[in-house]
N, C-alpha and C positions, 0 to 999 in steps of 0.2 A: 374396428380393431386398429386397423392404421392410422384412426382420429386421435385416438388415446394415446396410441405408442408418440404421435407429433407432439401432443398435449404434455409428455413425459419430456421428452426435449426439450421444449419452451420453459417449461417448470425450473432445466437446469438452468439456463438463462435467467432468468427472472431469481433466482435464490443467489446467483452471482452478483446481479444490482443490487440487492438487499444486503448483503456481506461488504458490496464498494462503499453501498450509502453508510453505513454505520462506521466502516474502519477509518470512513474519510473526516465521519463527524466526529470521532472518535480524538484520530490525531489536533483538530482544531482545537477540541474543549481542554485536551490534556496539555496543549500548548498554554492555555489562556490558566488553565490551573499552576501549569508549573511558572509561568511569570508572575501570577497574580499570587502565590501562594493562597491559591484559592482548594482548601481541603476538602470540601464539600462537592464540589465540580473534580478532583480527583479522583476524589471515591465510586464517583458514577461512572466514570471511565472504566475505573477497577471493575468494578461488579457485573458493568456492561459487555466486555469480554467474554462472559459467559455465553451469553445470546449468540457473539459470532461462533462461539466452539462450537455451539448447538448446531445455528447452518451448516456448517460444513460437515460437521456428522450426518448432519438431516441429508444432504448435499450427498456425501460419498453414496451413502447408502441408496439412495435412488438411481447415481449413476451406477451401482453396481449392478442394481434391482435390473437397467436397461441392456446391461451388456448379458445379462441370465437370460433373459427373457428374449428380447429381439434379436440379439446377436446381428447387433448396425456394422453396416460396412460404408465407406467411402466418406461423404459429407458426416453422414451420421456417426458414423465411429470418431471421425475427429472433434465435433460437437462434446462426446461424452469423454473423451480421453483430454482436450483441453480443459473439459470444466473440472476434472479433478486436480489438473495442475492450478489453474486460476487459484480454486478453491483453497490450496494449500498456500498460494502468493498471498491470500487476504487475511489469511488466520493467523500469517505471521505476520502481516500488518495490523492485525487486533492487538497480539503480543505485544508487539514493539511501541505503540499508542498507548497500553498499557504501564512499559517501563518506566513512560516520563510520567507519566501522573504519580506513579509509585516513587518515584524521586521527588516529586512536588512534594507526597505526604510524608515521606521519610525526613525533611529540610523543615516541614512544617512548625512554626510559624515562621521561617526565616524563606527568603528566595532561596534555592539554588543557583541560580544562574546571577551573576554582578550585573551590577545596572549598565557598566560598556559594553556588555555581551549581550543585552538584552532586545538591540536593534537587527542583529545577526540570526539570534535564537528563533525571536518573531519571525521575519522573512524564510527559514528554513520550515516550521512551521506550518508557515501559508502556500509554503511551496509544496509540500509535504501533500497538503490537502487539495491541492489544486491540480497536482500532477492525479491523485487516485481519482477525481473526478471527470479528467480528461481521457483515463485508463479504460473507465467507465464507460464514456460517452464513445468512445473507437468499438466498445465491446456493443453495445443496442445498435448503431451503425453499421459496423460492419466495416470499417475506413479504416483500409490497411496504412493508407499514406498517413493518416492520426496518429496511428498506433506509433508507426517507425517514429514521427517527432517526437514523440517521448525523449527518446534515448537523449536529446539534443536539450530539451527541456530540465535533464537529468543533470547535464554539464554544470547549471547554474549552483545546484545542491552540491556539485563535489568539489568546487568553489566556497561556498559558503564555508564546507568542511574543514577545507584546508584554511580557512581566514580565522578560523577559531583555534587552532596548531598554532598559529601561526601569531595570535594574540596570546598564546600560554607561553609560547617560547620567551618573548617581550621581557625582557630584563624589568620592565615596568609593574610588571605581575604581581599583585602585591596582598594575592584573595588566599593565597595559603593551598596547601595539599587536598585539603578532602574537598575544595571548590573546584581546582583543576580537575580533579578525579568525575567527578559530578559533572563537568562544562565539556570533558574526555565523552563522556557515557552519551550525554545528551547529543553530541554531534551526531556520536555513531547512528543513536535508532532513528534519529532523522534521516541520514547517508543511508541507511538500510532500509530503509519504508520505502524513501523514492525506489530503489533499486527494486523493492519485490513489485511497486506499481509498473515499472519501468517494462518487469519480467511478464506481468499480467497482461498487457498490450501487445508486447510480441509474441504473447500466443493467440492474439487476435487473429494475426498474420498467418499463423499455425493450419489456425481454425477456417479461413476464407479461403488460402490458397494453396493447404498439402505442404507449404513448403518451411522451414526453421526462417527466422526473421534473418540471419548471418546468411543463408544462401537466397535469399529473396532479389529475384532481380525484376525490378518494375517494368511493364511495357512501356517502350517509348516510340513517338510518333515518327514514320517515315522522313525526312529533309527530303 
């Protein structure tokens, strides 16, 4: 009985890697669609959303199945009380991976994004995809010190952010209203994806040590 109930655990874990690995593949290909006005590669994005709604349903419902049934306390109650938080940081990064490809196909056959913007876009992106896979890898580990440099890793995206404000403000500007508006939207769900990966790691910290990532104080070695 107690093999099963661990085996129920692990499942939630493991349904969490599967939801980072796709939200993560997710934002790359929808990057490369909305540069490339690649319609095709949009579409799969699109469609592919579905699958992450499914895990997370699949997801709640087993962690709820664990709290009926075992009624976990201590490590175990945190395991299933984080995975449902996790769980809802990744579904809105399926969304948000989503949104730009839905802009790729909405612009389709033309880019959204202007070719000066287009070195910015990329790099937010890849940042995008690389901060969920680092989310990822603090979550199979178990590395709370991983998790926290997110938050730090995070800095560069809300940078990026502001250098895209900050090319619309440019007297130079010269892409018209519904390009702005589109070059507006695209910062955000990138700013917002890091942020739900960002949220996803520090419930890593949640999850290992009892404690919120904001009151988290590391031990440090005697002098």
């Amino acid at each position: 009985m107690r093999g099963a109930y661990h085996e129920e655990l692990a499942s939630l874990a493991a349904g969490l890697m599967e939801m980072s690995r796709l939200v993560g593949s997710a934002i790359g290909r929808a990057t490369t669609a909305l540069l490339d006005a690649d319609l095709t590669l949009a579409e799969s994005v699109i469609s592919g959303d579905t699958e992450v709604d499914d895990l997370q349903r699949d997801l709640e419902d087993r962690a709820i199945a664990v709290l009926a049934r075992q009624q976990p306390v201590a490590t175990d109650l945190r395991t299933v009380v984080a995975s449902l938080r996790m769980s809802a940081d990744l579904e809105r990064c399926g969304d948000l991976a989503a949104h730009v490809a839905k802009l790729a196909r909405r612009r389709y056959p033309d880019r959204a994004v202007p070719g000066d913007l287009h070195r910015t876009v990329l790099e937010m992106g890849q940042l995008a995809q690389r901060l969920m896979a680092q989310a990822a890898e603090a979550l199979l580990t178990l590395d709370v010190e991983a998790a926290l440099r997110l938050e730090q890793e995070d800095d560069r995206m809300d940078e990026l952010h502001r250098m895209i404000f900050q090319h619309l403000l440019d007297d130079r500007w010269q892409h018209g209203v519904e390009t702005a508006v589109d070059v507006t939207l695209v910062g955000r769900y990138y700013e917002r994806f890091a942020d739900h990966a960002v949220s996803f790691a520090r419930r890593v910290v949640y999850l290992v040590t009892g404690e919120h990532a904001d009151e988290y104080v590391p031990d440090t070695e005697p002098t």
